[in-house]
VMD Tcl script that builds the backbone (N, CA, C; Angstrom):
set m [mol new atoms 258]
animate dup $m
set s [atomselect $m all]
$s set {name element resname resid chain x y z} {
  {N N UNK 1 A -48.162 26.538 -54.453}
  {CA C UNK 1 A -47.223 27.627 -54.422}
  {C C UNK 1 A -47.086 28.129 -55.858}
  {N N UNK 2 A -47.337 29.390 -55.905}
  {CA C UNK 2 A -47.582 29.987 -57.494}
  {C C UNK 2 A -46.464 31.197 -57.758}
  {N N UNK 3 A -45.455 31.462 -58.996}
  {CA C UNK 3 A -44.886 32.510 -58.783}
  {C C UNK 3 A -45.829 33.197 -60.267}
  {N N UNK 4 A -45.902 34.440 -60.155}
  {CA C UNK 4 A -46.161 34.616 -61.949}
  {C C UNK 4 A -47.466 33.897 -62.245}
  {N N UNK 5 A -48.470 33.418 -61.073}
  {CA C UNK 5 A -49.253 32.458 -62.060}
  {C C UNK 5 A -49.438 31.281 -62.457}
  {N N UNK 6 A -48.398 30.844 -62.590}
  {CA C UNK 6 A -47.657 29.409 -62.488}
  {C C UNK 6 A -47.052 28.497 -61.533}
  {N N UNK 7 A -47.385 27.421 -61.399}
  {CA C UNK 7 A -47.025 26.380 -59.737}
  {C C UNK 7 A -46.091 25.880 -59.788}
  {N N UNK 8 A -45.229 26.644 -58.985}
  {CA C UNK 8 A -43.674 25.979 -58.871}
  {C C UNK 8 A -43.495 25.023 -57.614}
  {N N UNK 9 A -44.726 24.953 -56.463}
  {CA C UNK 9 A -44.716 23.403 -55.386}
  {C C UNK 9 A -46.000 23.364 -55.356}
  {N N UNK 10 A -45.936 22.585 -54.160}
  {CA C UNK 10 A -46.693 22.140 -53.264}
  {C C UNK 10 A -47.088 22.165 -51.774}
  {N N UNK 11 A -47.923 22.981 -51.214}
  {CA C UNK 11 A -47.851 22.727 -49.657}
  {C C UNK 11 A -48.811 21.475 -48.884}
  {N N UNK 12 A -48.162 20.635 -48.017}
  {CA C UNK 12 A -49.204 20.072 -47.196}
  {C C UNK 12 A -49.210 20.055 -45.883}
  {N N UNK 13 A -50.517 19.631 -45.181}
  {CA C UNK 13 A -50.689 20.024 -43.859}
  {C C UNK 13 A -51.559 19.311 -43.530}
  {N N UNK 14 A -50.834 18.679 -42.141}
  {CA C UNK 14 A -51.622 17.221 -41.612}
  {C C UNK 14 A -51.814 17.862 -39.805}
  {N N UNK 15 A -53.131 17.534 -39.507}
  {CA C UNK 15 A -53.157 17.535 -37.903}
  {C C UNK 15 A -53.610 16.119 -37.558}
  {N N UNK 16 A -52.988 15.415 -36.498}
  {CA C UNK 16 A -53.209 14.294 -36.237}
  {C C UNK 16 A -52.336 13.996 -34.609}
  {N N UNK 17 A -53.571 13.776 -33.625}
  {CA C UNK 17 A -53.224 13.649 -32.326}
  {C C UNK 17 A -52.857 15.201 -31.593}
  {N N UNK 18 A -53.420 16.011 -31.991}
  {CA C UNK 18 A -52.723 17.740 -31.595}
  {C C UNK 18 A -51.923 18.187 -32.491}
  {N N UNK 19 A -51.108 17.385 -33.026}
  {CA C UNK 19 A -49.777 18.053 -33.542}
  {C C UNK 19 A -50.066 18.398 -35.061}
  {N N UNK 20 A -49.444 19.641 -35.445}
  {CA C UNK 20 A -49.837 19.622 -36.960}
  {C C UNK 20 A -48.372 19.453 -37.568}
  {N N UNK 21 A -48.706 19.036 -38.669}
  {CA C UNK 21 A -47.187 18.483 -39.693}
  {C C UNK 21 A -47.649 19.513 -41.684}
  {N N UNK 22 A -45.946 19.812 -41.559}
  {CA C UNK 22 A -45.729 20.583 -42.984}
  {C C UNK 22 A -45.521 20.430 -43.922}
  {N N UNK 23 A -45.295 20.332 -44.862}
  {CA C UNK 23 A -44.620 20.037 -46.145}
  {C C UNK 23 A -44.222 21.158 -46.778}
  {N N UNK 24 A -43.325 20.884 -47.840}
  {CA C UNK 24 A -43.066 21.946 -48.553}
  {C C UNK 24 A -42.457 21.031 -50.135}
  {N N UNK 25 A -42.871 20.803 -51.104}
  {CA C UNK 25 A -42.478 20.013 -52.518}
  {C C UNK 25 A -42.332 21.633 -53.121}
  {N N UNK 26 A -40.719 21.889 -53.623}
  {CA C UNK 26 A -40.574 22.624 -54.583}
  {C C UNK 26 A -40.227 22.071 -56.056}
  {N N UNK 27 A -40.564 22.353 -56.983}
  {CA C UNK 27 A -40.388 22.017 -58.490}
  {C C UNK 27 A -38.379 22.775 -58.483}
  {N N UNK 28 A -37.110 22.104 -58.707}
  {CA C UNK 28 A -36.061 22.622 -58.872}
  {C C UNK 28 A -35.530 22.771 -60.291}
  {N N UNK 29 A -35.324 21.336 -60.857}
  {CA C UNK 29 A -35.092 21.143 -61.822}
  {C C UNK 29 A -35.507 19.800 -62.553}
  {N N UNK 30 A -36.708 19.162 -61.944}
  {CA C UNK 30 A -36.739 17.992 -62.081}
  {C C UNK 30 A -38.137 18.681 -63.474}
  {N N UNK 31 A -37.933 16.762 -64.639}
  {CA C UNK 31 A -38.741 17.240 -65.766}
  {C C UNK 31 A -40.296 17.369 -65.657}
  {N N UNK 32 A -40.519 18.530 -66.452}
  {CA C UNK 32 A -42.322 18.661 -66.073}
  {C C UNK 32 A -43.126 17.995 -66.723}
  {N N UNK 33 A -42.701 16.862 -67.640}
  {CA C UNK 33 A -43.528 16.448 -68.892}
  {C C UNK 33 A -44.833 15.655 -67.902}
  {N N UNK 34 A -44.463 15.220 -66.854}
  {CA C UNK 34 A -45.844 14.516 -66.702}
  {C C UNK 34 A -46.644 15.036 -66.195}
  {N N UNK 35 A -46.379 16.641 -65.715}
  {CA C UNK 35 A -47.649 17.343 -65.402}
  {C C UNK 35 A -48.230 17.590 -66.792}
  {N N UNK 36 A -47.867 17.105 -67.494}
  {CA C UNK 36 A -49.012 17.992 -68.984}
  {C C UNK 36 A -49.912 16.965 -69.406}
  {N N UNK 37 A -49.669 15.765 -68.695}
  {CA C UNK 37 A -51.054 14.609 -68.491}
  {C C UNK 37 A -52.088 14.855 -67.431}
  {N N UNK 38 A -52.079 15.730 -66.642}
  {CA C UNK 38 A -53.027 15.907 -65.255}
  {C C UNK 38 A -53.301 17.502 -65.666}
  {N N UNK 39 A -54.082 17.908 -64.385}
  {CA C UNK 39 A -54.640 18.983 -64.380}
  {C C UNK 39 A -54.262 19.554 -63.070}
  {N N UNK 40 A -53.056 20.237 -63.000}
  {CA C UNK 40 A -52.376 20.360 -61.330}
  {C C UNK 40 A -53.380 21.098 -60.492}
  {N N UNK 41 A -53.902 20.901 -59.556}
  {CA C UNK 41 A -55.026 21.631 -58.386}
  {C C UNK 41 A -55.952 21.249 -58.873}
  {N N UNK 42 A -55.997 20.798 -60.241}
  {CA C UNK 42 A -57.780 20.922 -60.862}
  {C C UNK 42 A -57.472 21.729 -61.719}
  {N N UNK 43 A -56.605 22.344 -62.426}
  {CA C UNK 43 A -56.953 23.657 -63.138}
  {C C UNK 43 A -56.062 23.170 -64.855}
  {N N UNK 44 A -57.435 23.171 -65.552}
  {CA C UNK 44 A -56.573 22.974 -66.808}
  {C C UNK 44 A -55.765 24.092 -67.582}
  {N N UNK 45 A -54.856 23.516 -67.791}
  {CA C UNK 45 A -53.680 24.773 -68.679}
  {C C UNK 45 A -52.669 25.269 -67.350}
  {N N UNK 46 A -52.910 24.916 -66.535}
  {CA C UNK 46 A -52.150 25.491 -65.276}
  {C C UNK 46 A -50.608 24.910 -65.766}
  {N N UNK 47 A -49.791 26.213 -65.760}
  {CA C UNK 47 A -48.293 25.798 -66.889}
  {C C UNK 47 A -47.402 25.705 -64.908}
  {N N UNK 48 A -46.825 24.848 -65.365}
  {CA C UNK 48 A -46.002 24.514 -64.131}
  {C C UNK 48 A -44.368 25.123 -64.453}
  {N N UNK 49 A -43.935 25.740 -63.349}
  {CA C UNK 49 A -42.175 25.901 -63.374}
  {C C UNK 49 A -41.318 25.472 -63.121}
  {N N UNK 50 A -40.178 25.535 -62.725}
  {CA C UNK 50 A -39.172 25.065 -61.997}
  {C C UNK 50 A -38.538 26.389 -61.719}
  {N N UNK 51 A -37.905 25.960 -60.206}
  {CA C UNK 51 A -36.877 27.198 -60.062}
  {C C UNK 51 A -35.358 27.693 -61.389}
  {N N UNK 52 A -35.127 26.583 -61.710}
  {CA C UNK 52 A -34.275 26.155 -62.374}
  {C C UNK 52 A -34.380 27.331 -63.690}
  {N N UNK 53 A -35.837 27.496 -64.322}
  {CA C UNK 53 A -36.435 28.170 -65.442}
  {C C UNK 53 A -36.533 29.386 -64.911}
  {N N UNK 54 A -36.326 30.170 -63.639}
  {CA C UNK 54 A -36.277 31.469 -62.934}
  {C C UNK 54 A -35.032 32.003 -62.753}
  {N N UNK 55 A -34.110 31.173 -62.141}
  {CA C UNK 55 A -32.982 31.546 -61.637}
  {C C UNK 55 A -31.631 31.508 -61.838}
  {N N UNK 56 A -31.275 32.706 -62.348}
  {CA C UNK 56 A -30.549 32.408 -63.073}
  {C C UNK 56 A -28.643 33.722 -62.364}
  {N N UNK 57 A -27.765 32.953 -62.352}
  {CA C UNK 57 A -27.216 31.234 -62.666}
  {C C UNK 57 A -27.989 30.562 -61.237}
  {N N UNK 58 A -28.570 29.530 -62.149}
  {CA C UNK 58 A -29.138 28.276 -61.283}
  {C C UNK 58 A -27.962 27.895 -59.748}
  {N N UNK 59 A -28.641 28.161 -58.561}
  {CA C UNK 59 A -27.282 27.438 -57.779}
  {C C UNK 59 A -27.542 26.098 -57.314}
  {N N UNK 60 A -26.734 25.857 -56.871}
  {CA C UNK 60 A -26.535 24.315 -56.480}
  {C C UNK 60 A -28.055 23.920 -55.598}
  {N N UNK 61 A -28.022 22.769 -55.686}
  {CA C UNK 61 A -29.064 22.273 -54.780}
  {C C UNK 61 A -28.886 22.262 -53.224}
  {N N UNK 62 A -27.725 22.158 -52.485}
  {CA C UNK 62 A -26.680 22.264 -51.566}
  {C C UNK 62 A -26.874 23.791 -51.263}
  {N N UNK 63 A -26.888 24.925 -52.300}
  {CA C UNK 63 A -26.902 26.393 -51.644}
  {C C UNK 63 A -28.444 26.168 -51.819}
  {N N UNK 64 A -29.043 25.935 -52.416}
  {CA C UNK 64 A -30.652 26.521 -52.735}
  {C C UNK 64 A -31.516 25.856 -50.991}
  {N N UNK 65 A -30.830 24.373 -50.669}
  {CA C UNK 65 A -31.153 23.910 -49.444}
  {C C UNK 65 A -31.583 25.293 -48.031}
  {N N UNK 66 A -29.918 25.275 -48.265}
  {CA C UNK 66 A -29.347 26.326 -47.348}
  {C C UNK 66 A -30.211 27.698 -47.180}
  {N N UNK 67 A -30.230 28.036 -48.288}
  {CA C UNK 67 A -30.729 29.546 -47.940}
  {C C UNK 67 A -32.113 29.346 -47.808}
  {N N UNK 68 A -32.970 28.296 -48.756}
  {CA C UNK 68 A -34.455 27.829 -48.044}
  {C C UNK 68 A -34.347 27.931 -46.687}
  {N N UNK 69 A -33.498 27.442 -45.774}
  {CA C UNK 69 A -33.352 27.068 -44.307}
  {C C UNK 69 A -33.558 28.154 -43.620}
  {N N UNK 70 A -32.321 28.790 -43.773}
  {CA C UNK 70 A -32.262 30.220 -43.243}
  {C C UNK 70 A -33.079 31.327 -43.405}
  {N N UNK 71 A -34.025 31.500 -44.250}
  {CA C UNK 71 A -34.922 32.234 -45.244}
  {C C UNK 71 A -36.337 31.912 -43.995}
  {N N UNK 72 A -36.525 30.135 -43.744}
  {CA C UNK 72 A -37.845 29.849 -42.861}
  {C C UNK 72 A -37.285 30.147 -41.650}
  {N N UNK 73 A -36.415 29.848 -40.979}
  {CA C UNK 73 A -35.854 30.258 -39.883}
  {C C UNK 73 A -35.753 31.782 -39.642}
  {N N UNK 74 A -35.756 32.633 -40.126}
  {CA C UNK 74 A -35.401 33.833 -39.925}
  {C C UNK 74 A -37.044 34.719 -39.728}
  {N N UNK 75 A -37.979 34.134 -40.489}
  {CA C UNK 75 A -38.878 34.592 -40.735}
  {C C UNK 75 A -39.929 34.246 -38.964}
  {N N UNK 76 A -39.142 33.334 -38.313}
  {CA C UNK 76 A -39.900 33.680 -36.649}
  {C C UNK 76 A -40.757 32.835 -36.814}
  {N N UNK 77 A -41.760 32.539 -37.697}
  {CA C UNK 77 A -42.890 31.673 -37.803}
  {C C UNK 77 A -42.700 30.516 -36.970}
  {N N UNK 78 A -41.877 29.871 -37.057}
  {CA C UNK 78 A -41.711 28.809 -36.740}
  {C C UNK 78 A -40.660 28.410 -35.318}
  {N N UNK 79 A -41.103 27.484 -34.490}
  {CA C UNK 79 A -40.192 27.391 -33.173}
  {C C UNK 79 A -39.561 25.560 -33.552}
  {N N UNK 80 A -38.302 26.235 -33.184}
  {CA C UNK 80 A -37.188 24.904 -33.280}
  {C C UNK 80 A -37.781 23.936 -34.723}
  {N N UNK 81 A -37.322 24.722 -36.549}
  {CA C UNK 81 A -38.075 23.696 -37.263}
  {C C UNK 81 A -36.917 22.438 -37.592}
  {N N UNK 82 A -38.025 21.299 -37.472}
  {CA C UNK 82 A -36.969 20.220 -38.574}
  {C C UNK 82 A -37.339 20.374 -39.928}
  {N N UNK 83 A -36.280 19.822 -40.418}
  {CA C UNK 83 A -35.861 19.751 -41.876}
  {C C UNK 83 A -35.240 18.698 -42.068}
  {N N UNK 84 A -35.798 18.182 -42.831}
  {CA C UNK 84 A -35.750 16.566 -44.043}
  {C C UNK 84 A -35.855 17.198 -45.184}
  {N N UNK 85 A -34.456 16.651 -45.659}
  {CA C UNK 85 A -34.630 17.175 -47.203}
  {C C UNK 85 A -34.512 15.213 -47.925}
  {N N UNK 86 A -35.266 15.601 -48.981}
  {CA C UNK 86 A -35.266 13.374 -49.201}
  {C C UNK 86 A -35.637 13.945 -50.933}
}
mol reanalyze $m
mol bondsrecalc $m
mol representation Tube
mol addrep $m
């Protein structure tokens, strides 16, 4: 997931037995220092973000949940989604 160029998550996607499974890893505010030991996707120099470094005033993790929710839900894609936030 790239805004600007720069990788602010991660998507994954598993099929196993019919069923396919989602992921979604967003970068919020957690520190980036140990991506500057790897090469994120493969790609060297690839500068990583956080929402945190975009958005500004930063909201809570509690609203940022929320409106993620409502934001995938609204968009139809998806029938009856769960959500695990961990």
């Amino acid at each position: 997931v790239y805004v600007d160029g720069r990788k602010i998550g991660s998507l994954g996607f598993k099929i196993r037995r019919g069923c396919s499974y989602h992921g979604l890893a967003l970068n919020l505010d957690c520190a980036l220092t140990g991506f500057q030991t790897i090469n994120p996707c493969g790609y060297a120099g690839l500068e990583m973000v956080r929402i945190q470094d975009l958005v500004t005033p930063y909201p809570s993790f509690e609203q940022l949940c929320q409106d993620f929710i409502e934001y995938i839900k609204a968009t139809g894609y998806f029938n009856d989604p769960e959500v695990k936030i961990e």
